[in-house]
C-alpha positions as CSV (number, residue, x, y, z in Angstrom):
1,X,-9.5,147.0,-19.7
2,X,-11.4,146.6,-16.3
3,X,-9.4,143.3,-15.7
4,X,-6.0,144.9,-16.0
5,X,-7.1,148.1,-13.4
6,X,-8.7,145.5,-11.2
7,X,-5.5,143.3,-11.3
8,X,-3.1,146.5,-10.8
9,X,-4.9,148.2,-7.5
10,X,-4.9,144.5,-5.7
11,X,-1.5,144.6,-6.9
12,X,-1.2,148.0,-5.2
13,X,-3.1,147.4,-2.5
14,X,-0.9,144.5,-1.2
15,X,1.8,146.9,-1.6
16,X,0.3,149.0,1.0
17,X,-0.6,146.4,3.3
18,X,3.0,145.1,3.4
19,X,4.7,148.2,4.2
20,X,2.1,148.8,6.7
21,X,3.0,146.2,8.6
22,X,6.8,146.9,8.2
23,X,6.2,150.4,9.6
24,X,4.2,148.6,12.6
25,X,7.1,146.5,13.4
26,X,9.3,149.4,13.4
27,X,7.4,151.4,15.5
28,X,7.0,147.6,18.2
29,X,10.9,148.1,17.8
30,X,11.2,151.6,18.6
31,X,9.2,151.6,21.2
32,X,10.6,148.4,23.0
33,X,14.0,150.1,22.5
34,X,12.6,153.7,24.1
35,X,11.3,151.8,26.8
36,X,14.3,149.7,28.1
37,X,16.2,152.9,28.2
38,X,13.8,154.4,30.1
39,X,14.1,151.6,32.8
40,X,17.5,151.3,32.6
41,X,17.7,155.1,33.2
42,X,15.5,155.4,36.1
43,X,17.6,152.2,37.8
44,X,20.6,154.3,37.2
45,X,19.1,157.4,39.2
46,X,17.7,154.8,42.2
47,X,21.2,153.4,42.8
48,X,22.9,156.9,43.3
49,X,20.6,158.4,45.6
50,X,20.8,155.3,47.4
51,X,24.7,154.8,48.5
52,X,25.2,151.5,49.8
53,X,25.5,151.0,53.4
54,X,29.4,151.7,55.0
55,X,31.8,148.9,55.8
56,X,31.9,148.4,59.9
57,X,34.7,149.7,61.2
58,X,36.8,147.2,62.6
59,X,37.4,146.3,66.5
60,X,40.6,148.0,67.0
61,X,39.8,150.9,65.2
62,X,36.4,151.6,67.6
63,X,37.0,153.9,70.9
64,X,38.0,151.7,74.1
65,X,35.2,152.1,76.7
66,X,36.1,154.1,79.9
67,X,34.9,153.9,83.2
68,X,35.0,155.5,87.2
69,X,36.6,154.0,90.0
70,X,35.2,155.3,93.1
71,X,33.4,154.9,96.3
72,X,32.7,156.3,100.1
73,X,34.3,158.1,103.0
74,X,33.6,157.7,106.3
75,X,35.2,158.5,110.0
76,X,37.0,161.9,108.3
77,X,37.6,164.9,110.7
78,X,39.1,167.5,109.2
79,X,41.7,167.4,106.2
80,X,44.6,166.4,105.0
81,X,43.2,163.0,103.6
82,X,44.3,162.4,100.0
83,X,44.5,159.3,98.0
84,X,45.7,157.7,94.9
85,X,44.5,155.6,91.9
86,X,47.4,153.5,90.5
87,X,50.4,155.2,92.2
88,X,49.0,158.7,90.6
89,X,46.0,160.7,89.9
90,X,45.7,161.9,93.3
91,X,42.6,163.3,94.5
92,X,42.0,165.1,97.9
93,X,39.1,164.3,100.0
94,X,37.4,166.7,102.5
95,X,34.2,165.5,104.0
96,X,32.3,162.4,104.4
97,X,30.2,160.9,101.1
98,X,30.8,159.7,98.3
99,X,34.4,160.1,96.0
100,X,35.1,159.5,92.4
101,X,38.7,160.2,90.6
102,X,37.9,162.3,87.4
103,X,40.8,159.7,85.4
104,X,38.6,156.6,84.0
105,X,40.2,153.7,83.1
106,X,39.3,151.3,80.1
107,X,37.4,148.2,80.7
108,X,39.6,145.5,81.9
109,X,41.8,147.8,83.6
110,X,43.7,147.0,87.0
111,X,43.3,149.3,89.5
112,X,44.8,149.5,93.1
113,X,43.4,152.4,95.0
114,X,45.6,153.7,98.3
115,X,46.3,156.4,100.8
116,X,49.1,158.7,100.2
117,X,48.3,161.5,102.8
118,X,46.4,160.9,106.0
119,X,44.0,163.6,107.9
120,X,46.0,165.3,110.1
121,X,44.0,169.1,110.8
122,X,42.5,169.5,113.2
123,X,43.6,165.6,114.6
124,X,45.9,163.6,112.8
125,X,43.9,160.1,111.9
126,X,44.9,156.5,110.3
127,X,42.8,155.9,107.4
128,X,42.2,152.2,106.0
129,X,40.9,150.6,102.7
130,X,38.8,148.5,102.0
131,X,38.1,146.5,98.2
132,X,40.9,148.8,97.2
133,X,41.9,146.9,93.9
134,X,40.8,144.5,91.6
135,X,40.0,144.9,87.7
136,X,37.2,146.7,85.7
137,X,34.7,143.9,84.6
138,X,32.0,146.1,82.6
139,X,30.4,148.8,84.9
140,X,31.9,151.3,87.0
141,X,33.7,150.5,90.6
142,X,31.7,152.2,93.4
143,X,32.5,149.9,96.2
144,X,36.1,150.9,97.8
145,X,35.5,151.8,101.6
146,X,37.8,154.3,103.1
147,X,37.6,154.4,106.8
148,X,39.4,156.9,108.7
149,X,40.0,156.8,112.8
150,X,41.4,159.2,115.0
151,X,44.7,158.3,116.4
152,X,44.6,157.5,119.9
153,X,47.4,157.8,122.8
154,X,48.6,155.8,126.1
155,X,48.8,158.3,128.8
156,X,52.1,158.5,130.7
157,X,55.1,160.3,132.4
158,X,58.0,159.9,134.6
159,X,58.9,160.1,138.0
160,X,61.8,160.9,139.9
161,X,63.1,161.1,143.8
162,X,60.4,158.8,145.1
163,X,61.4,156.6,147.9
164,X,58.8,154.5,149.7
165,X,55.1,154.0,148.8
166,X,51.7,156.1,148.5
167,X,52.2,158.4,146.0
168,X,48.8,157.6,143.5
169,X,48.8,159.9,140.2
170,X,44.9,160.6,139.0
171,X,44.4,161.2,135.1
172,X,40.9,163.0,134.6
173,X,39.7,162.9,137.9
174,X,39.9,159.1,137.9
175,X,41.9,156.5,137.0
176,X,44.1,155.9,140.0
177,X,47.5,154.9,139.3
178,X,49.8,153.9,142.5
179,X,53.3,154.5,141.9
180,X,56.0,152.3,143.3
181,X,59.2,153.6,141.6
182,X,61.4,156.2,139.7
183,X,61.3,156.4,136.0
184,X,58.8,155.4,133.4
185,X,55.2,155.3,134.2
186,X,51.8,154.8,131.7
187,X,48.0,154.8,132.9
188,X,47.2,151.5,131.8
189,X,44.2,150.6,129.8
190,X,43.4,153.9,128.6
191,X,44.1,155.7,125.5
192,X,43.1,159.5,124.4
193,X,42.3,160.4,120.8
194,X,44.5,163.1,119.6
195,X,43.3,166.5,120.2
196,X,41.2,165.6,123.2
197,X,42.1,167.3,126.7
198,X,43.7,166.0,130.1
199,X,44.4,166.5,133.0
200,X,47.1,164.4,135.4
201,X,47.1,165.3,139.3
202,X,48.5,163.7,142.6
203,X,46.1,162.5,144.6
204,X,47.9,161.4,147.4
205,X,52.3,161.7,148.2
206,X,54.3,159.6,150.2
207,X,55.1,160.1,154.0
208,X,57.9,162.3,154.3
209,X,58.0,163.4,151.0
210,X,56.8,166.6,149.0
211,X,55.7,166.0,145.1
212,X,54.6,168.0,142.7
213,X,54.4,167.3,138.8
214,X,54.9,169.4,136.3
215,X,53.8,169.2,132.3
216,X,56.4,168.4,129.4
217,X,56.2,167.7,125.9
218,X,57.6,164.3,124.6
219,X,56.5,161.6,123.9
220,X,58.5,157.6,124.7
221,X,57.6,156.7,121.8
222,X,55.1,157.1,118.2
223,X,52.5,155.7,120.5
224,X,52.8,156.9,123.8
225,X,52.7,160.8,125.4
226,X,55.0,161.8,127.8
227,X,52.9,164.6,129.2
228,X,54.1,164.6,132.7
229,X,57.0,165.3,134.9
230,X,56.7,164.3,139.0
231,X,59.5,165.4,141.1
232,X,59.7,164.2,145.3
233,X,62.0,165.7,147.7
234,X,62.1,165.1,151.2
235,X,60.2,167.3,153.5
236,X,62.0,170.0,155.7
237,X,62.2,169.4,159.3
238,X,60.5,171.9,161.4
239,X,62.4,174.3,163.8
């Protein structure tokens, strides 16, 4: 009797042992499973809050860089003085200094820069440039020289009824100029900016003759002032 119940509860007790061990590799199983999903999960989450980084745009699609084309004034008397960039974007200049047209131009650009109005209040003047053109490398043109000079006049006039010698014209005070025929005459050597004063006298008339000059407003040419007019007659005889 005792060997039969000792023979059944080892039989039962290896019963127990072996599902024991079955439930223990289920629950390895289970949790291996549980905890790949779990990884796998939080990976999932990390990659979408983390976007991955845009594509560069390409070259044609990025803005072209701009840049100024500009530079200095210098000589300018008054106003009137307005230039160009390009055959357009004009930009009028008043004073002295520095000048910038507001239209930039993309890198590698040509650019001519020019006068299309002179000064000409209160004296008309000639203005010049200077590195005027060229092409945008990578920085910003600053170097164009605009130099502006007042326009400057010979001195002249014209004579009529002179016969014989001695009559010397004075321009200023100075400047003696002998006369020794009708028509034309120019002070040679001397030339007056526009807006300045002068003043043309007769220092000395001919024998026999009476002179006297007179102002006029011509001029014998785009470079020269007509400002005078000198008549002679011939002295009255006495009675």
């Amino acid at each position: 009797m005792n060997g039969r119940l000792n023979n059944k509860l080892q039989s039962m007790f290896s019963e127990m042992n072996d599902k024991e061990r079955v439930m223990a590799k289920f629950t390895q199983t289970v949790s291996a499973v549980l905890m790949g999903a779990m990884i796998a999960g939080l990976a999932g989450c990390d990659k979408g809050e983390k976007a991955p980084p845009a594509a560069p745009l390409p070259a044609a699609a990025l803005p072209a860089a701009t840049l100024t084309v500009g530079g200095s004034v210098s000589g300018l008397s008054g106003s009137g003085l307005v230039l160009q960039l390009n055959g357009a974007n004009d930009l009028a200049v008043s004073a002295n200094g520095k000048f910038n047209f507001p239209n930039a131009l993309a890198k590698d650009s040509a650019y001519v820069v020019s006068v299309k109005a002179s000064p000409s209040a209160p004296v008309k003047q000639a203005c010049t440039v200077s590195e005027g053109n060229g092409s945008i490398a990578g920085a910003a043109i600053n170097n164009i020289a605009v130099t502006c000079t007042t326009n400057s006049y010979a001195v002249g006039g014209t004579v009529s009824g002179l016969s014989g010698k001695g009559l010397v014209l004075q321009l200023n005070g100075a400047n003696d100029l002998a006369i020794a025929r009708n028509g034309n005459f120019i002070f040679p050597g001397i030339r007056l900016p526009d807006g300045s004063d002068y003043s043309v006298a007769i220092k000395t008339t001919p024998a026999k003759l009476m002179c006297e000059i007179k102002p006029i407003s011509t001029a014998f040419d785009k470079d020269t002032l007509n400002i005078v007019a000198v008549t002679c007659t011939k002295k009255g005889r006495r009675k």
